[in-house]
FILO-422111 format. One record per residue: residue in one letter; z, y, x of N, C-alpha, C in turn; residue number from 1. Coordinates in Angstrom, 3 decimals. Each point is the difference from the previous one (the first is absolute). Layout:
! residues N
LONU  rest  n.pz  n.py  n.px  ca.pz  ca.py  ca.px  c.pz  c.py  c.px  nr
LONU  A  Z  Y  X  Z  Y  X  Z  Y  X  NUM;
...
END
This chain:
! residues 181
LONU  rest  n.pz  n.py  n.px  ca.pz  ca.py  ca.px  c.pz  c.py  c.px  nr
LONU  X  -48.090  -15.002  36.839  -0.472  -0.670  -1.183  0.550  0.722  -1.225  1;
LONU  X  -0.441  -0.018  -1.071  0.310  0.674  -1.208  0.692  -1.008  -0.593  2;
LONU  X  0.295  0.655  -1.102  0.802  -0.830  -1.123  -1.182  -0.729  -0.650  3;
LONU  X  0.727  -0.926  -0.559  -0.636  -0.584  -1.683  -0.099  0.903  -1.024  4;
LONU  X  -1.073  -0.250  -0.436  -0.276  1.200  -0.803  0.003  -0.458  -1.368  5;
LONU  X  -0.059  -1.163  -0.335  -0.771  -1.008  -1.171  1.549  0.536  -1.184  6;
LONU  X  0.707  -0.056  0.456  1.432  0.324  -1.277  -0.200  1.536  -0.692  7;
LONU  X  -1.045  0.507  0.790  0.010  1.152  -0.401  -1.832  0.513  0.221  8;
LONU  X  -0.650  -0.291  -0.504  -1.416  0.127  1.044  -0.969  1.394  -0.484  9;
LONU  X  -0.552  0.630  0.830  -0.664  1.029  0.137  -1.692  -0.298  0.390  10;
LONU  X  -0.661  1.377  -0.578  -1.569  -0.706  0.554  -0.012  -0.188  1.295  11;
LONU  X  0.897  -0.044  1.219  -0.315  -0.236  1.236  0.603  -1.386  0.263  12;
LONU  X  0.638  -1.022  -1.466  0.306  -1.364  0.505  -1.301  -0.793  0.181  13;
LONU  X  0.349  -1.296  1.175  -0.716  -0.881  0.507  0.631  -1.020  0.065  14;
LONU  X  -0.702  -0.771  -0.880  0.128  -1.725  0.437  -0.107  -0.670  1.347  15;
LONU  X  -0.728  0.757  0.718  -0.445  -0.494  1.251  1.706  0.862  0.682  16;
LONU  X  0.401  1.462  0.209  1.257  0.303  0.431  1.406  -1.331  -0.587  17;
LONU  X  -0.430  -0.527  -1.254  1.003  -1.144  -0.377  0.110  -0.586  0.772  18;
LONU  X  -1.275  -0.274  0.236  0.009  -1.840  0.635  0.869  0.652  1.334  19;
LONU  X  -0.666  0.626  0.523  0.025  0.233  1.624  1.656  0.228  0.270  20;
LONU  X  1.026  0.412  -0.946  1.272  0.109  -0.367  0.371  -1.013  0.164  21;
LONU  X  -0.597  -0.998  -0.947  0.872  -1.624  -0.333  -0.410  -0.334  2.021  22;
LONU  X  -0.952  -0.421  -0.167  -0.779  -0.739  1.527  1.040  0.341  0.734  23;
LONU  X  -0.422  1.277  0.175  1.343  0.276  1.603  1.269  -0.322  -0.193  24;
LONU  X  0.373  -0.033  -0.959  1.642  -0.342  -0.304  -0.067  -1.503  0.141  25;
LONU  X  -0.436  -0.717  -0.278  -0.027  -1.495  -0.452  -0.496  -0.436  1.642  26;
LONU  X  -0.821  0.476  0.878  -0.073  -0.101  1.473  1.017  0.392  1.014  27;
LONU  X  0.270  0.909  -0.146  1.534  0.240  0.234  1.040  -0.728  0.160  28;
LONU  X  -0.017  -0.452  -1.213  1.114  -0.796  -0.426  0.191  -1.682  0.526  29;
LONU  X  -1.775  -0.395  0.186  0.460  -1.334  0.380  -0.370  0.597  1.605  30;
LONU  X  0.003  0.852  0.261  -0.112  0.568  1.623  1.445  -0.133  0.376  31;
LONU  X  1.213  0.681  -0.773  1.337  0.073  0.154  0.488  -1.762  -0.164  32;
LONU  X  -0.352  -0.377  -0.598  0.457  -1.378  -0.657  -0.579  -1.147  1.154  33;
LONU  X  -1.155  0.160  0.069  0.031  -0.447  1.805  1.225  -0.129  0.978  34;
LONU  X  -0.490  1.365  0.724  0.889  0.493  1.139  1.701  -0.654  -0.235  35;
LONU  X  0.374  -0.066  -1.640  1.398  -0.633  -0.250  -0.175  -1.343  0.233  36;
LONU  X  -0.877  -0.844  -0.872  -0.623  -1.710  0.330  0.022  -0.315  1.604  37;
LONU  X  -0.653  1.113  1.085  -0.355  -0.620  1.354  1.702  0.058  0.475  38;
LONU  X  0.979  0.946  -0.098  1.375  -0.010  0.152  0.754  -0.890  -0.295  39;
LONU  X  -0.322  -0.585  -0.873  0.608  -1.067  -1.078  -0.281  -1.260  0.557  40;
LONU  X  -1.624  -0.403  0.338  -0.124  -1.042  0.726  0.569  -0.392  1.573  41;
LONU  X  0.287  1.632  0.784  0.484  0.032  1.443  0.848  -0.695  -0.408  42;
LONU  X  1.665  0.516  -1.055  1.223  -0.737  0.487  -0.018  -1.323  -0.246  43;
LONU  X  -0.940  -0.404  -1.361  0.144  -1.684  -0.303  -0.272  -0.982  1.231  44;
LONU  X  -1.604  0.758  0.973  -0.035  -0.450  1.039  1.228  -0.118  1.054  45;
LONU  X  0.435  1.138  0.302  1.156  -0.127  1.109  1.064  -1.042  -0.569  46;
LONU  X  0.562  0.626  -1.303  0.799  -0.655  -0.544  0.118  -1.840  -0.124  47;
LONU  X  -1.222  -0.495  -0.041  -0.243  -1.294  -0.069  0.184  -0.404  1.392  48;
LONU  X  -0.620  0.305  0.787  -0.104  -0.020  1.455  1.306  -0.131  0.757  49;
LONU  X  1.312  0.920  -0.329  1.045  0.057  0.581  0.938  -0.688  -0.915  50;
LONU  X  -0.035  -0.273  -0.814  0.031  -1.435  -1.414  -0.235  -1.012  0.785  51;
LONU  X  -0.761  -0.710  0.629  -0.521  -1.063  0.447  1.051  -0.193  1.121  52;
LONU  X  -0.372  0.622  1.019  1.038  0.859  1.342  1.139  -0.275  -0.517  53;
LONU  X  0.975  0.442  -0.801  1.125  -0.340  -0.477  0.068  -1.206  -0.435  54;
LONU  X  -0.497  -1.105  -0.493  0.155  -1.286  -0.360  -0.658  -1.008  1.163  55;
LONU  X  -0.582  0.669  1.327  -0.089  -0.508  0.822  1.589  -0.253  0.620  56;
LONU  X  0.602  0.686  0.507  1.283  0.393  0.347  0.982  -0.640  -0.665  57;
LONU  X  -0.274  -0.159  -1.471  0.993  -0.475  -0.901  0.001  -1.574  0.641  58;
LONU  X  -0.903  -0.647  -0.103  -0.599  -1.077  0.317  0.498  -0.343  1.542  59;
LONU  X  -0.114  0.613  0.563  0.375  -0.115  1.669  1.482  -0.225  0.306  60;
LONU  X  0.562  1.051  -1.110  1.683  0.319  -0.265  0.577  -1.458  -0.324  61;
LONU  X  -0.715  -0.403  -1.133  0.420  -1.674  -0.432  0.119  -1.014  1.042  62;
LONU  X  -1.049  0.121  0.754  -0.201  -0.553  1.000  0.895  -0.675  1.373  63;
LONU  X  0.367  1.407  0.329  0.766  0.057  0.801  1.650  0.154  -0.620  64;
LONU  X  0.037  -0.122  -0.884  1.343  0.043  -0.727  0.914  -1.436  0.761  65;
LONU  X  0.838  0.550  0.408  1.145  -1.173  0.958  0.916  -0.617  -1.235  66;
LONU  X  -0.163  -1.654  0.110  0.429  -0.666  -1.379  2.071  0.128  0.176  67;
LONU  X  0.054  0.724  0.746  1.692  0.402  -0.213  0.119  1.215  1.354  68;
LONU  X  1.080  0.570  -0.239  0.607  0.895  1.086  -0.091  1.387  -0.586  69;
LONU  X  0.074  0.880  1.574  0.100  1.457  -0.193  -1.327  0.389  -0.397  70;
LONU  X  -1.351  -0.199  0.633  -1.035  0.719  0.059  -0.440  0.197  -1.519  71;
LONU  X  0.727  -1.157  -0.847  -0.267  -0.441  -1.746  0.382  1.838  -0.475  72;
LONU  X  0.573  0.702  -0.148  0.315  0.822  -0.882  -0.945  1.263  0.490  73;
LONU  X  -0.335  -0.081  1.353  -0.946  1.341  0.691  -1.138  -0.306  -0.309  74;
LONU  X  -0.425  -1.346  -0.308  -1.280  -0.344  -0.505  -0.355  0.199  -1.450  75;
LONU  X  1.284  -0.505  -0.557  -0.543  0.493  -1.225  -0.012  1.523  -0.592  76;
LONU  X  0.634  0.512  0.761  0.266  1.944  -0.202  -1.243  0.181  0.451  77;
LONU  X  -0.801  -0.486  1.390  -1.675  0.435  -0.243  -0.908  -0.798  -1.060  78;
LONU  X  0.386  -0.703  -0.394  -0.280  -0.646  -0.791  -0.122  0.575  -1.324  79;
LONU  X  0.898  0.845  -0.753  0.152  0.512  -0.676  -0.696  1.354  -0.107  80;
LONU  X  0.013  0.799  1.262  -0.380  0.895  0.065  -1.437  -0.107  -0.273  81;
LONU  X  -0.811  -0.638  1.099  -1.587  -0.079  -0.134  -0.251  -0.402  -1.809  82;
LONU  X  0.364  -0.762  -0.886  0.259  -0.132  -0.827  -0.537  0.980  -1.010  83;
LONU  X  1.545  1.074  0.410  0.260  0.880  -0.957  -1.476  0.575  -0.212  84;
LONU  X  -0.733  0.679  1.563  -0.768  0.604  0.890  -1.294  -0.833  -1.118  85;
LONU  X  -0.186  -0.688  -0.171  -1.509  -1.113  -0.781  0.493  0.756  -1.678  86;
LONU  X  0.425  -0.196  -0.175  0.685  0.346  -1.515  -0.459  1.184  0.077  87;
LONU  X  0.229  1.522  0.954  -0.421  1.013  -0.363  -1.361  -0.086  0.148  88;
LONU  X  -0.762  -0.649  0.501  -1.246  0.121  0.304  -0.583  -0.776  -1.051  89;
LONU  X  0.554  -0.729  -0.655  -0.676  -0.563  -1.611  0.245  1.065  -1.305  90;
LONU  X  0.901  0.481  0.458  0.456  1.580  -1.037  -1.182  0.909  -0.025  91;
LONU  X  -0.469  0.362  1.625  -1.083  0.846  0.161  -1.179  -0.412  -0.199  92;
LONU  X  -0.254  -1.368  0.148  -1.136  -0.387  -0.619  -0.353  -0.054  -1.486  93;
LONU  X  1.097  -0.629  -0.602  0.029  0.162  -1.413  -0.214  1.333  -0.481  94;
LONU  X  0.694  0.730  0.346  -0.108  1.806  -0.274  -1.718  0.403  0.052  95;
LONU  X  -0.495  -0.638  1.102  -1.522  0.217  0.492  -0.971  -0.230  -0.702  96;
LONU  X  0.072  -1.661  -0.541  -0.484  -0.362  -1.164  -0.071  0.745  -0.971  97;
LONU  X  1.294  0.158  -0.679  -0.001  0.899  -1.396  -0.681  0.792  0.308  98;
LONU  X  -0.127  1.110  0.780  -0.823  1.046  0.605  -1.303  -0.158  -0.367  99;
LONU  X  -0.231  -1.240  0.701  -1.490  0.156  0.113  -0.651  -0.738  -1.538  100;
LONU  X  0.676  -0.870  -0.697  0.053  0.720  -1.501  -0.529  0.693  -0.979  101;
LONU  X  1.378  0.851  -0.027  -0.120  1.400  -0.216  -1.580  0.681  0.405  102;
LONU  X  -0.267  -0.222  1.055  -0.678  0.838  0.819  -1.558  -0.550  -1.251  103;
LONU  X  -0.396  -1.656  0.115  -1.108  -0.720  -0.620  0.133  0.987  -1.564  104;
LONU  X  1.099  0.008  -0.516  0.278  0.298  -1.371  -0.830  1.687  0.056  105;
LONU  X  0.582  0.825  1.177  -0.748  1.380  -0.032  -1.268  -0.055  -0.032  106;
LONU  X  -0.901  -0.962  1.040  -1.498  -0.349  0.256  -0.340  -0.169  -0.781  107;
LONU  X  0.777  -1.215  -1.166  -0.888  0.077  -1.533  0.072  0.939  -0.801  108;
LONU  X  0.713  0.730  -0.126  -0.086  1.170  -1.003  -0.878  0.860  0.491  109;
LONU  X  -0.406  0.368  1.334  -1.398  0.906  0.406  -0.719  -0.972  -0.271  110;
LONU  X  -0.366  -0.766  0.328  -1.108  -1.227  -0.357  -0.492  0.622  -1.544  111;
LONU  X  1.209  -0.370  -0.511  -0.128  0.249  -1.880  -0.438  0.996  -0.312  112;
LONU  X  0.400  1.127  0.536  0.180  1.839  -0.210  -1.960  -0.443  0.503  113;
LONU  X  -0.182  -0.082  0.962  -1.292  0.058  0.486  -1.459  -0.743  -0.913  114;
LONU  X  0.817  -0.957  -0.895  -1.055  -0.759  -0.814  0.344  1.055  -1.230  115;
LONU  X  0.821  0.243  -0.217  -0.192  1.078  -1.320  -0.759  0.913  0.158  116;
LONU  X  0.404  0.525  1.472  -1.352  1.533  0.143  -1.043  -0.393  -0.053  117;
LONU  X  -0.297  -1.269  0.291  -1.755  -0.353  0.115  -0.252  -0.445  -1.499  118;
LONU  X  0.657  -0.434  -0.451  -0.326  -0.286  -1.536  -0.129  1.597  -0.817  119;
LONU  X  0.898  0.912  0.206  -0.312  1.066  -0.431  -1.148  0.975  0.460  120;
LONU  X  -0.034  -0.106  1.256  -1.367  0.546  0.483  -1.352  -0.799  -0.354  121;
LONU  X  0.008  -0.898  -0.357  -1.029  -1.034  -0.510  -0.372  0.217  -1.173  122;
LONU  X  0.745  0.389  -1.183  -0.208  0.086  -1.081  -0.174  1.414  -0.458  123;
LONU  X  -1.584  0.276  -0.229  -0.552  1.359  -0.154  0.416  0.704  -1.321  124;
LONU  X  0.900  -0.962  -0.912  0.453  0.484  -1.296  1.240  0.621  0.501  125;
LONU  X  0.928  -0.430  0.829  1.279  0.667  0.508  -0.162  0.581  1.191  126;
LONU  X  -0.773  -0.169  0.662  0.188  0.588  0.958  -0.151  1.652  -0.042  127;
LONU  X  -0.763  0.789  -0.722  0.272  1.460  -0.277  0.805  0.647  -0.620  128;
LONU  X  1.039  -1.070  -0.316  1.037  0.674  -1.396  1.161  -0.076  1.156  129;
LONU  X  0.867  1.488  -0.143  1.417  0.150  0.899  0.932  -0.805  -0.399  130;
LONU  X  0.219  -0.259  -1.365  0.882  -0.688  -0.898  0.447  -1.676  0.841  131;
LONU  X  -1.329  -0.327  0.454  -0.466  -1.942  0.252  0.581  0.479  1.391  132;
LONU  X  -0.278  1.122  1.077  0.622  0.281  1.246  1.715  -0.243  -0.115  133;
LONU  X  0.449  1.124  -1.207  1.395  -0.488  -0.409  0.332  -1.164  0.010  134;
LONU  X  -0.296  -0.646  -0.865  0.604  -1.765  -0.406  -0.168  -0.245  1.006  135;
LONU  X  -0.887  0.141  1.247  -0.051  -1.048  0.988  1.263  0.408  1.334  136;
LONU  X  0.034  1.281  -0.238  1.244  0.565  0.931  1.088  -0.405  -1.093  137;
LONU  X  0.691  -0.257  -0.771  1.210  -0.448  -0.632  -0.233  -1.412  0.066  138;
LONU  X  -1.082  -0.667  0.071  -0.200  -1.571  -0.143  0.664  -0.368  1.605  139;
LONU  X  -0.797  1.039  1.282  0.608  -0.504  1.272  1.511  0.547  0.198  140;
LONU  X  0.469  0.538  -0.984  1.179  0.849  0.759  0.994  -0.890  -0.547  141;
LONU  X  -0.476  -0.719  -1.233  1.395  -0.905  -0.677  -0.030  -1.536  0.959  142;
LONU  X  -1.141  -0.011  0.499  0.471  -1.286  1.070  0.789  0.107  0.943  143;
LONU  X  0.146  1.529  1.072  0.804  -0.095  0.844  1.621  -0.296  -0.310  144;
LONU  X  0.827  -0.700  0.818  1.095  -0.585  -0.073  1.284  0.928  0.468  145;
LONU  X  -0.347  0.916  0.719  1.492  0.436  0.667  -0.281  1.917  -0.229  146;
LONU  X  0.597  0.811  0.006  0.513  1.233  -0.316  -0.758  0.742  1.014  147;
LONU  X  -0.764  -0.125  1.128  -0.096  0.336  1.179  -1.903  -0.198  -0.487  148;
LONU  X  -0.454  -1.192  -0.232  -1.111  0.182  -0.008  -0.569  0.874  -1.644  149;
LONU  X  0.717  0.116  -1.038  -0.031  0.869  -0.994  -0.302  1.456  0.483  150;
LONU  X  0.920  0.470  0.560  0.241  1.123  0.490  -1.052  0.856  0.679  151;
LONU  X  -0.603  -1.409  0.955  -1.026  0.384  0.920  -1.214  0.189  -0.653  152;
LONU  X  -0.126  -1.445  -1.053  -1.208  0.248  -0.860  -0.016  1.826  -0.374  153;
LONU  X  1.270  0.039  -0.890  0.212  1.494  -0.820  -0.482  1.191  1.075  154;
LONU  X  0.272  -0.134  1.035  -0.006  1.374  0.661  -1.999  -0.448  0.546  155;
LONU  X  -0.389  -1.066  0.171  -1.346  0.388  0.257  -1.058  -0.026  -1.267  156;
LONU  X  0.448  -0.599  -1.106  -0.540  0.654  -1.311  -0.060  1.724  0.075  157;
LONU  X  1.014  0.623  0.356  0.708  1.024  -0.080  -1.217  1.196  0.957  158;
LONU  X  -0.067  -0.650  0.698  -0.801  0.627  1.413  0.143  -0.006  1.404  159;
LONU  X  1.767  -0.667  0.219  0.417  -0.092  1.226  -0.985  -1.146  0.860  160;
LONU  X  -0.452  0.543  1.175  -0.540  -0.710  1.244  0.641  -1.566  -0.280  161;
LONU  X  -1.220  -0.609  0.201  0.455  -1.413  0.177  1.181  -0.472  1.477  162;
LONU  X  -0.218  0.673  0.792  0.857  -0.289  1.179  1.412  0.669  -0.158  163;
LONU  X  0.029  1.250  -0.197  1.029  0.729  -0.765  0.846  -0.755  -0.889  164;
LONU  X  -0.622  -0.569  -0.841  1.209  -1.249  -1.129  -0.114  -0.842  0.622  165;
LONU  X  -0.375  -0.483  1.085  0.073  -1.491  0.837  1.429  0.377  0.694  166;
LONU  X  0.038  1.474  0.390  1.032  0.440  0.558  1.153  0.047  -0.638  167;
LONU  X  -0.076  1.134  -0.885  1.047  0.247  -1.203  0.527  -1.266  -0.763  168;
LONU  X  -0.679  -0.884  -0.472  0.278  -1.539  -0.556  -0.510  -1.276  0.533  169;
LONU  X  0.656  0.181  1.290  -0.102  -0.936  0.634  0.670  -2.040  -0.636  170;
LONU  X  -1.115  -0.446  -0.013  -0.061  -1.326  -0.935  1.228  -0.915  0.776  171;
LONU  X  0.468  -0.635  -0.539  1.404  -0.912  0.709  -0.961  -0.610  1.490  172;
LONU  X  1.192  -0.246  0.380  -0.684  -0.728  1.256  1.563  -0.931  -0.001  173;
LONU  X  -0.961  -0.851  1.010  1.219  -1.168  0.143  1.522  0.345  0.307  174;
LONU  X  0.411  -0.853  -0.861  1.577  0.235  0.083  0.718  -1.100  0.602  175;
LONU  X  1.416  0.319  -0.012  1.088  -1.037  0.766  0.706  -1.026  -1.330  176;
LONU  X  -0.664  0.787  -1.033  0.333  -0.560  -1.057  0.099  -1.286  -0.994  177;
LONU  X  0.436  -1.047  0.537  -0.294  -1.602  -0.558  -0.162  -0.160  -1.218  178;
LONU  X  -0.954  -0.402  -0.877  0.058  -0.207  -1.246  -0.864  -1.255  -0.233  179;
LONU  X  1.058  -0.751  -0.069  -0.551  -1.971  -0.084  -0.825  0.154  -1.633  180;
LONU  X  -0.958  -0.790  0.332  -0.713  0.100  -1.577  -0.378  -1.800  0.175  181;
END
């Protein structure tokens, strides 16, 4: 694929090479943003699942809890443990959530990026001017949020292969990272 040409344009620029720039990038992207969402939904699934499993147990633990003696302190040490064990698995779910998020927040900004190109390709007064191509590549590039999808934008403005900066700036993917909101 070539570069963008519109920052700089020659008699061999095309509106139609624009579009076909934005398109693939913006397909791409909720192609990548997928594949992270279907990951995201696996652990909430497991995670809930062995969540449940653990408060089954918890529940069983109570149960059988002996109202005095020895077995009282070994019960509650599994007791504690399975516990602990539910707690990480609400950590990872929570983590999952945010994720998937994040993830809705990326979908709308191609969503957005994608109604601008059609509004610009729609409108036969802008649509031949390189200038209106500009604004609309600085209009999508100031929405992205993190250093990684900038970058990527920059290098396929630039000319780099869309898969190539999928590579090189690879977009966050889920982390271990808790951030209660």
């Amino acid at each position: 694929m070539q570069a963008s040409t519109a920052h700089h344009p020659d008699l061999s620029w095309s509106q139609v090479h624009e579009t076909v720039v934005m398109l693939e990038l913006a397909a791409k992207q909720i192609e990548s943003a997928m594949k992270d969402g279907n990951s995201s939904v696996e652990v909430l699934a497991n995670s809930f699942t062995e969540l449940a499993e653990s408060m089954r147990k918890i529940c069983q633990g109570f149960a059988q809890l002996p109202n005095s003696g020895d077995g009282l302190e070994n019960a509650k040490a599994d007791l504690a443990a399975v516990s602990q064990y539910a707690s990480h698995l609400i950590t990872k779910a929570v983590i999952a959530f945010q994720f998937y998020d994040k993830l809705a927040q990326r979908l709308t900004h191609v969503s957005t990026s994608l109604g601008d190109l059609s509004d610009l390709v729609a409108d036969k007064t802008r649509l031949f001017l390189p200038q209106e191509w500009v604004k609309l590549q600085e209009k999508i590039r100031m929405h992205y949020s993190t250093p990684e999808e900038m970058a990527m934008f920059d290098a396929v403005i630039h000319g780099m292969r869309i898969n190539e900066a999928l590579q090189k700036y690879p977009l966050p993917a889920n982390t271990n990272n808790i951030e209660l909101f």
